[in-house]
MOPAC internal coordinates of N, CA, C and O (Angstrom, degrees):
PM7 1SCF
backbone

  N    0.0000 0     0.00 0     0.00 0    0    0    0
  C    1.4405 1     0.00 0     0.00 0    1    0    0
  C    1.5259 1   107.77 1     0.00 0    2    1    0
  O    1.2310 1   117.12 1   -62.26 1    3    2    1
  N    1.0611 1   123.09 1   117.74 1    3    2    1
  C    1.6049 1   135.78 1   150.70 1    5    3    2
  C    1.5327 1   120.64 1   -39.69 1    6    5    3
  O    1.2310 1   128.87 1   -28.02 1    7    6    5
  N    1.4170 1   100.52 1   151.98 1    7    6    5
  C    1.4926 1   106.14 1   175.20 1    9    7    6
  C    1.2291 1   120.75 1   -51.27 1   10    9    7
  O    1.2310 1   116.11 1   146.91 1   11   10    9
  N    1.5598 1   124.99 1   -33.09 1   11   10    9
  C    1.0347 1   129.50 1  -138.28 1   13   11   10
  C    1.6780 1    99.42 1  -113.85 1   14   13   11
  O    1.2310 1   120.87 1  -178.50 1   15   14   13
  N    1.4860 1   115.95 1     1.50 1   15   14   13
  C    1.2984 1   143.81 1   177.42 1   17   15   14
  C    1.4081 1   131.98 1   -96.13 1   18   17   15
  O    1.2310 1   127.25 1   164.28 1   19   18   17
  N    1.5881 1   103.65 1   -15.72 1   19   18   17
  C    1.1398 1   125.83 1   178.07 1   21   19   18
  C    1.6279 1   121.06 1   -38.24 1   22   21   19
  O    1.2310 1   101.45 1   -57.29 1   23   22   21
  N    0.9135 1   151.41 1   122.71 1   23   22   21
  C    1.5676 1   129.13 1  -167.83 1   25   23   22
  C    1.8285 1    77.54 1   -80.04 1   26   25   23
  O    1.2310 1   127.63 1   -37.18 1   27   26   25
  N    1.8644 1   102.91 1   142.82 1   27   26   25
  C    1.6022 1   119.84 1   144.35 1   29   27   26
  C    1.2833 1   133.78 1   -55.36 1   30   29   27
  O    1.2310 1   119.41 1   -66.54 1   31   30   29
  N    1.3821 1   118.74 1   113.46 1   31   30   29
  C    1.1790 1   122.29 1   167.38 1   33   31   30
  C    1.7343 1   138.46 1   -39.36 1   34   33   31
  O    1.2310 1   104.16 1   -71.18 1   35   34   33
  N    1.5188 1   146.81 1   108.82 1   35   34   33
  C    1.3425 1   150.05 1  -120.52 1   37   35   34
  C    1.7677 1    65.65 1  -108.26 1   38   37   35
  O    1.2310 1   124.76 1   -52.39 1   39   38   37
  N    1.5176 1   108.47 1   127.61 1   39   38   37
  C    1.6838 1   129.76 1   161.68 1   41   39   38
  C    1.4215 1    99.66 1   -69.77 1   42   41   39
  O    1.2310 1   125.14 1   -36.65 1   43   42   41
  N    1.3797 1   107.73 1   143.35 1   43   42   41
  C    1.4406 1   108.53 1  -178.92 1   45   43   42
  C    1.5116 1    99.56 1   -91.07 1   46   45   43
  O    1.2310 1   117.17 1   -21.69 1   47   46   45
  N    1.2337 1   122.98 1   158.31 1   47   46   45
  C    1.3708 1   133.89 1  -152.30 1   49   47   46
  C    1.8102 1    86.26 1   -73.23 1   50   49   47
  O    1.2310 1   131.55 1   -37.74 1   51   50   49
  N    0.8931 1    95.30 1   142.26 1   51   50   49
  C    1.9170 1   115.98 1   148.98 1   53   51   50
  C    1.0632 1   155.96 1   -92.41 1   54   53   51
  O    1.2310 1   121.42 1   -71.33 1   55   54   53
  N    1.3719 1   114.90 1   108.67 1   55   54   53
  C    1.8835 1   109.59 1  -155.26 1   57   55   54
  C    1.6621 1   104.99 1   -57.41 1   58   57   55
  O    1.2310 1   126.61 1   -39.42 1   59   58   57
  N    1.4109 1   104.89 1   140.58 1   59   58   57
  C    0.9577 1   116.82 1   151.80 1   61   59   58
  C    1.5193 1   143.51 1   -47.40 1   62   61   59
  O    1.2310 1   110.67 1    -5.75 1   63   62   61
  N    1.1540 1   135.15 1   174.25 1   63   62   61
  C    1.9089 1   132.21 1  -176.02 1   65   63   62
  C    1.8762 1    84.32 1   -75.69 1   66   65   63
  O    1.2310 1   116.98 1   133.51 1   67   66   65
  N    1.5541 1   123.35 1   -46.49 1   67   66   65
  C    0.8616 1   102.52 1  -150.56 1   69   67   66
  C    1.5461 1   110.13 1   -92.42 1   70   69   67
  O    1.2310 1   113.62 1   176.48 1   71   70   69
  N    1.3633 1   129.67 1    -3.52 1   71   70   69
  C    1.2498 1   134.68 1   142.51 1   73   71   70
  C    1.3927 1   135.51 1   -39.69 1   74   73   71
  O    1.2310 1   134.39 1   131.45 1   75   74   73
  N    1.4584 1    89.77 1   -48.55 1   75   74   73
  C    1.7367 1   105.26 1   175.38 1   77   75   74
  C    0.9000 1    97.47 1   -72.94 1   78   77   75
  O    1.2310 1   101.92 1   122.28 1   79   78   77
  N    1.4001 1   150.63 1   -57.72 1   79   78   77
  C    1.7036 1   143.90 1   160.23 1   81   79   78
  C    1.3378 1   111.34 1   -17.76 1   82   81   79
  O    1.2310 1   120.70 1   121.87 1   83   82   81
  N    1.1191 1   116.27 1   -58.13 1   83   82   81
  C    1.5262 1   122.93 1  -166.33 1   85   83   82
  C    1.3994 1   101.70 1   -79.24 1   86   85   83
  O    1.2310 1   107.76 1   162.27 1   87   86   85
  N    1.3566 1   140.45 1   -17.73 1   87   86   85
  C    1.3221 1   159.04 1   163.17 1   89   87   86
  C    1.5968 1   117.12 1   -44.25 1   90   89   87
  O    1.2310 1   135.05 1    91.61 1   91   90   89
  N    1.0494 1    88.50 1   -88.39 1   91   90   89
  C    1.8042 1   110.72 1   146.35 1   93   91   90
  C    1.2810 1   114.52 1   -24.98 1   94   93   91
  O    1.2310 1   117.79 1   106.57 1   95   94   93
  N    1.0813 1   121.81 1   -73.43 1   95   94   93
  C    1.6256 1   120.99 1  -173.47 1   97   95   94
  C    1.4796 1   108.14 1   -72.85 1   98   97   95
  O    1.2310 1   113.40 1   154.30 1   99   98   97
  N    0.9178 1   130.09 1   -25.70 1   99   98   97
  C    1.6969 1   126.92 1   154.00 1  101   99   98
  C    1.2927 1   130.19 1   -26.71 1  102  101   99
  O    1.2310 1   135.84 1   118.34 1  103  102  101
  N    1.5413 1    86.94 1   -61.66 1  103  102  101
  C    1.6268 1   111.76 1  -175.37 1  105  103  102
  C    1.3371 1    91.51 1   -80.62 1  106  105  103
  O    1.2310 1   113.91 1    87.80 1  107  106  105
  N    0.9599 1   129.13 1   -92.20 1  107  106  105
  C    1.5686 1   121.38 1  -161.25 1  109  107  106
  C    1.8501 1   123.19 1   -37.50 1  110  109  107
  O    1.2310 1   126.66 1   162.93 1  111  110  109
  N    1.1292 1   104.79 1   -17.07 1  111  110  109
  C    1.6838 1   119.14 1   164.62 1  113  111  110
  C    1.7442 1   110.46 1   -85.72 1  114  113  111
  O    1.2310 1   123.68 1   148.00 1  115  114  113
  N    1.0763 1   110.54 1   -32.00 1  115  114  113
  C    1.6973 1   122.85 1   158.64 1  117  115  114
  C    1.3812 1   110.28 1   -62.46 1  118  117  115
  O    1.2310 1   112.77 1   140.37 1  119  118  117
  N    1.1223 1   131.26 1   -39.63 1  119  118  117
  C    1.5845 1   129.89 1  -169.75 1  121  119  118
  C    1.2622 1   115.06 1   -73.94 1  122  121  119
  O    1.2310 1   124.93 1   131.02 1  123  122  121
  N    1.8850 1   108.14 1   -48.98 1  123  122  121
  C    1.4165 1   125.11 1   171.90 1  125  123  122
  C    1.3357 1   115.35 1   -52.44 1  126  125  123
  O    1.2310 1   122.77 1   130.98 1  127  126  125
  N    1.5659 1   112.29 1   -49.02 1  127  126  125
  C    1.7182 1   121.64 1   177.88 1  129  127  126
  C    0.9463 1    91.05 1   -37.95 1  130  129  127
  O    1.2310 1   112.94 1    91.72 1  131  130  129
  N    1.6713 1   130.95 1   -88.28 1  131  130  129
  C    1.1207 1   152.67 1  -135.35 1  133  131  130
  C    1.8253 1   109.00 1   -70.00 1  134  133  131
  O    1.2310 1   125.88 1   157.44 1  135  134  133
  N    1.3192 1   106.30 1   -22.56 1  135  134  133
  C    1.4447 1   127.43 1  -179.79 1  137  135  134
  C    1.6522 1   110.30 1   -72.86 1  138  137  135
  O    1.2310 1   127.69 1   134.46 1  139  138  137
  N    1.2106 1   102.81 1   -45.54 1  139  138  137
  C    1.8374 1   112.49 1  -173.92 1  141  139  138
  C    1.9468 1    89.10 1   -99.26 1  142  141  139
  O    1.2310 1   119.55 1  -175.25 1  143  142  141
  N    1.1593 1   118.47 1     4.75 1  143  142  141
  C    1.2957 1    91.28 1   176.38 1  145  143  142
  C    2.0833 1   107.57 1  -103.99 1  146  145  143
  O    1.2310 1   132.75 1   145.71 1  147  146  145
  N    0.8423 1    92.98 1   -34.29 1  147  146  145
  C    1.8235 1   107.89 1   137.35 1  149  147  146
  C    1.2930 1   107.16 1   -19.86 1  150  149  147
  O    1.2310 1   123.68 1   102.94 1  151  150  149
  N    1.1051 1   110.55 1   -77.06 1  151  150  149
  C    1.9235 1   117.80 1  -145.65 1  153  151  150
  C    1.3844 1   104.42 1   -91.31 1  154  153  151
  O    1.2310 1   110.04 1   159.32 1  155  154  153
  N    1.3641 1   136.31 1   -20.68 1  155  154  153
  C    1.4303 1   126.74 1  -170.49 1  157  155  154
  C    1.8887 1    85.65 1   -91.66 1  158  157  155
  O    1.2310 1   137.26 1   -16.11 1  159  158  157
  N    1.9332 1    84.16 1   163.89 1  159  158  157
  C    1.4163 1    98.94 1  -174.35 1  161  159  158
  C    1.7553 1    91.87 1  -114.38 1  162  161  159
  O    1.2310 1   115.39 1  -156.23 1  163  162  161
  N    1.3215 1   126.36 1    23.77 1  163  162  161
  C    1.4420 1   131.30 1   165.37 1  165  163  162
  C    1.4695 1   108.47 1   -80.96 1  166  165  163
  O    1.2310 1   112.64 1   -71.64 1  167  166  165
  N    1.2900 1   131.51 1   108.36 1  167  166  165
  C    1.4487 1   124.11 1   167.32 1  169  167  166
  C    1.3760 1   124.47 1   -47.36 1  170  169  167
  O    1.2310 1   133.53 1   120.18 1  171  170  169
  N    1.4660 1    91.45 1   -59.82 1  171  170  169
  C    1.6542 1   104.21 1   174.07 1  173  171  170
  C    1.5025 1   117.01 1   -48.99 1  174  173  171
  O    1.2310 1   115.38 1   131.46 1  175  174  173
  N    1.4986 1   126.37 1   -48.54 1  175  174  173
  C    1.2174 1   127.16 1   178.75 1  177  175  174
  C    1.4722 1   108.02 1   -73.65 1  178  177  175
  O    1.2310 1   111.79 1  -163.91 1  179  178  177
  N    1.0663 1   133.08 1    16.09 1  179  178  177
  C    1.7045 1   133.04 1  -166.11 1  181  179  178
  C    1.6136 1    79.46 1  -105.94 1  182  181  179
  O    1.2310 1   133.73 1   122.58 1  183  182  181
  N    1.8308 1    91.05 1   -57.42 1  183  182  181
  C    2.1285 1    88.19 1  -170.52 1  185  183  182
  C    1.2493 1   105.29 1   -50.81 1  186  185  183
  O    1.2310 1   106.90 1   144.65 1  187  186  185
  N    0.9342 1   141.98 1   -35.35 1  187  186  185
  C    2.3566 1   141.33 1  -156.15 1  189  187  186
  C    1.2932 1    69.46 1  -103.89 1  190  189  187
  O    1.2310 1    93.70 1    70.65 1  191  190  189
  N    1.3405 1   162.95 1  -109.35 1  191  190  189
  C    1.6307 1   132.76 1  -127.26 1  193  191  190
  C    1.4733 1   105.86 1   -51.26 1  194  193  191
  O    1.2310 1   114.56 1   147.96 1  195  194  193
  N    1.2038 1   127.91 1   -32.04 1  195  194  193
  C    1.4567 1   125.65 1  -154.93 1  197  195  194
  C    1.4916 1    96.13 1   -77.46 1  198  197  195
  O    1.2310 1   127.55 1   122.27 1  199  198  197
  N    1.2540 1   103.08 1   -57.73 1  199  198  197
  C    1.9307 1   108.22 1  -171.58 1  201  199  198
  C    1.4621 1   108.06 1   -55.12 1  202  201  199
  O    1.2310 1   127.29 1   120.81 1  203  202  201
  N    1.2297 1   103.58 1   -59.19 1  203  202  201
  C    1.4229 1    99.99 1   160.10 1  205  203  202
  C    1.3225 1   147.65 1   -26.46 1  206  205  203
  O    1.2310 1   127.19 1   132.25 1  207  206  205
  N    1.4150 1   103.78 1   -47.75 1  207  206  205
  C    1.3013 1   133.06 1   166.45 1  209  207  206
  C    1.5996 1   102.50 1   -64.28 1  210  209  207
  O    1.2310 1   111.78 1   108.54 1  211  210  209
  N    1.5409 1   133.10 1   -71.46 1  211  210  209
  C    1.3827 1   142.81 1   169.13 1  213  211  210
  C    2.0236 1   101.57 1   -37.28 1  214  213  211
  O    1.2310 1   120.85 1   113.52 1  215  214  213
  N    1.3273 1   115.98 1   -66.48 1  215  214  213
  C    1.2865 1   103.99 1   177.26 1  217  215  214
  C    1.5453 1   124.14 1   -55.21 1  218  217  215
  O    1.2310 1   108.24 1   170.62 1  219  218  217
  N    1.6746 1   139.58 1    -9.38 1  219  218  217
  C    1.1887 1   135.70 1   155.24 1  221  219  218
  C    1.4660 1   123.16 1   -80.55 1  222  221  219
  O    1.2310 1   118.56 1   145.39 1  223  222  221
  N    1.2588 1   120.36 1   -34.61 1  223  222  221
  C    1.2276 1   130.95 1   152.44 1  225  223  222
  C    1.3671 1   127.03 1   -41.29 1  226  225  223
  O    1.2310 1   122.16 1   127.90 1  227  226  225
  N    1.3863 1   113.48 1   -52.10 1  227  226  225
  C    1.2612 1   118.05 1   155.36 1  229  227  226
  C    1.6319 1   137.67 1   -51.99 1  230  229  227
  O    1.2310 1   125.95 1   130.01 1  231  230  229
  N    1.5256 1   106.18 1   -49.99 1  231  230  229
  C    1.0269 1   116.93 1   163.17 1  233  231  230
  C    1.5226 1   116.61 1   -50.70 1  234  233  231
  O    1.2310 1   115.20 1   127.68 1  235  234  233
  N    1.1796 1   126.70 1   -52.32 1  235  234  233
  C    1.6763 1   147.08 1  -172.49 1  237  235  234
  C    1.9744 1    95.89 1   -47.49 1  238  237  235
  O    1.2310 1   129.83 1   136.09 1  239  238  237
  N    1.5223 1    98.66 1   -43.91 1  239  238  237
  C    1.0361 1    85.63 1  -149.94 1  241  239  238
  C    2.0461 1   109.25 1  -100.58 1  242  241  239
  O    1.2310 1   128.90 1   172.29 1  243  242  241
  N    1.4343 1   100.47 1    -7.71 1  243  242  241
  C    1.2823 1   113.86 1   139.41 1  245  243  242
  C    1.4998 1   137.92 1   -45.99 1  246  245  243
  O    1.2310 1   127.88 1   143.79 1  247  246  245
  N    1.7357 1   102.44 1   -36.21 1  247  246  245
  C    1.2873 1   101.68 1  -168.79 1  249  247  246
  C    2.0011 1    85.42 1   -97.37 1  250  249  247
  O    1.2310 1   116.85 1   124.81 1  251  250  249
  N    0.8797 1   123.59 1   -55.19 1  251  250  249
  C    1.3070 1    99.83 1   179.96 1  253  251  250
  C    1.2957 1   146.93 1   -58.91 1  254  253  251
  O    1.2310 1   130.77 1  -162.49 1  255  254  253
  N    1.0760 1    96.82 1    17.51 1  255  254  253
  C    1.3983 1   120.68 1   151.74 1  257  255  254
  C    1.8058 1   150.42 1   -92.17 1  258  257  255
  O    1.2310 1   140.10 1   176.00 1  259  258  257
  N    1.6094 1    78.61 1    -4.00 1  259  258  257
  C    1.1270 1   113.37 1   162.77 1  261  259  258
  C    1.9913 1   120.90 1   102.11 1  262  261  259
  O    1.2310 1   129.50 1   176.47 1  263  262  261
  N    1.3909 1    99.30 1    -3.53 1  263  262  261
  C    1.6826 1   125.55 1  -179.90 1  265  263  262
  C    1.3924 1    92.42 1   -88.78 1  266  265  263
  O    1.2310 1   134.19 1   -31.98 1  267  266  265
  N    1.4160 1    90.17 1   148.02 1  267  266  265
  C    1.5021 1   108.33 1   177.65 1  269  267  266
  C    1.8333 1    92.36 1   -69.85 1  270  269  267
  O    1.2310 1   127.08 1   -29.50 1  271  270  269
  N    1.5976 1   103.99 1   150.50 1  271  270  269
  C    1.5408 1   120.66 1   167.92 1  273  271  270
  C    1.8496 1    95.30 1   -69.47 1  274  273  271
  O    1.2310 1   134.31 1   -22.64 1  275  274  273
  N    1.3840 1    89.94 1   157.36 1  275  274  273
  C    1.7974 1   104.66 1   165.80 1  277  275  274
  C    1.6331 1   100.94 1   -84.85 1  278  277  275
  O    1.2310 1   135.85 1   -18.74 1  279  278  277
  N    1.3698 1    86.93 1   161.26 1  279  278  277
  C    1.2022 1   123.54 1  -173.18 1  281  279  278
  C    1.8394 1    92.39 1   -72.51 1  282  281  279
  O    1.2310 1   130.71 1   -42.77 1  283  282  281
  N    1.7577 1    96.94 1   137.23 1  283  282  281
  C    1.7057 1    87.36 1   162.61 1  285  283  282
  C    1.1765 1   122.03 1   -61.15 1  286  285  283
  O    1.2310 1   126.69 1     8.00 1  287  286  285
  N    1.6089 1   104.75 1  -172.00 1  287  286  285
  C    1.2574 1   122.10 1  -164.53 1  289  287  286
  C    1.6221 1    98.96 1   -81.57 1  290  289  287
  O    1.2310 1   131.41 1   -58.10 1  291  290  289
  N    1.4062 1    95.59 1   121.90 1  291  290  289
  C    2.0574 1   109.44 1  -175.45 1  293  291  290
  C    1.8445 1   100.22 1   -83.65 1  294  293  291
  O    1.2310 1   126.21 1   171.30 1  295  294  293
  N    1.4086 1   105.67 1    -8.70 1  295  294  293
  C    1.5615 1    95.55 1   164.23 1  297  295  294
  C    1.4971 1   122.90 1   -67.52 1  298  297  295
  O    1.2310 1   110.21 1   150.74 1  299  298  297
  N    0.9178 1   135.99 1   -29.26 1  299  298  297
  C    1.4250 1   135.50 1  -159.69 1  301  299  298
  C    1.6133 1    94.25 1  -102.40 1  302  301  299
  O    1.2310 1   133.16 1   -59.19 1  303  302  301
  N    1.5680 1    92.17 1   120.81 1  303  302  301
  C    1.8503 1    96.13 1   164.61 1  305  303  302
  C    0.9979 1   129.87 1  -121.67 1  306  305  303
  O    1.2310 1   120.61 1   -32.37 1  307  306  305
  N    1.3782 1   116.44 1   147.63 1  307  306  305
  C    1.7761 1   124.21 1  -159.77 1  309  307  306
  C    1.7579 1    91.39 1  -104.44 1  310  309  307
  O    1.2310 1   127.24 1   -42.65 1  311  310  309
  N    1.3864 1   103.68 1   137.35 1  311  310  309
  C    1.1943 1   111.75 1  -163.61 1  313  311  310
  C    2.0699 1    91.67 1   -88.03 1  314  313  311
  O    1.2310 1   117.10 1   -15.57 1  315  314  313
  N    1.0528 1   123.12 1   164.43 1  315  314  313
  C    1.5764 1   128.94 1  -164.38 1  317  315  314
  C    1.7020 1    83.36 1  -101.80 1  318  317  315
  O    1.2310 1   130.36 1   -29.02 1  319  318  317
  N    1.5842 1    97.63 1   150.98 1  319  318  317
  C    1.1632 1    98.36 1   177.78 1  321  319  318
  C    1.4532 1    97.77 1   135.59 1  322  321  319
  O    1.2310 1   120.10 1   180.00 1  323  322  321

């Protein structure tokens, strides 16, 4: 096969303005977690800010990659009303 035969490489998708928005606000909701999980003298609530904090981060960094973020956590239910 020739140079000029090469099959082209498929660009990996590109986040959007409004991804990177949502990017941003990830992280900066990660910082705060991680900010109030600092300051309380609750252990337990340090661990749920922290994970918390780790689960937006994660997410953030899912989406900048150009994949849709997951869906939150389907454990927690909001009562109707």
């Amino acid at each position: 096969m020739t140079t000029g035969q090469l099959p082209r490489r498929v660009p990996a998708p590109r986040p959007t303005a409004d991804q990177r928005r949502r990017v941003a606000l990830l992280l900066e909701t990660a910082d705060v977690l991680a900010e109030r999980a600092r300051r309380t003298d609750d252990r337990v609530q340090a661990q749920v800010l922290l994970r918390r904090s780790a689960q937006r981060r994660a997410q953030a960094a899912t989406l900048a990659t150009g994949r849709p973020a997951p869906a939150p956590d389907s454990r927690r239910q909001v009562a109707p009303g």
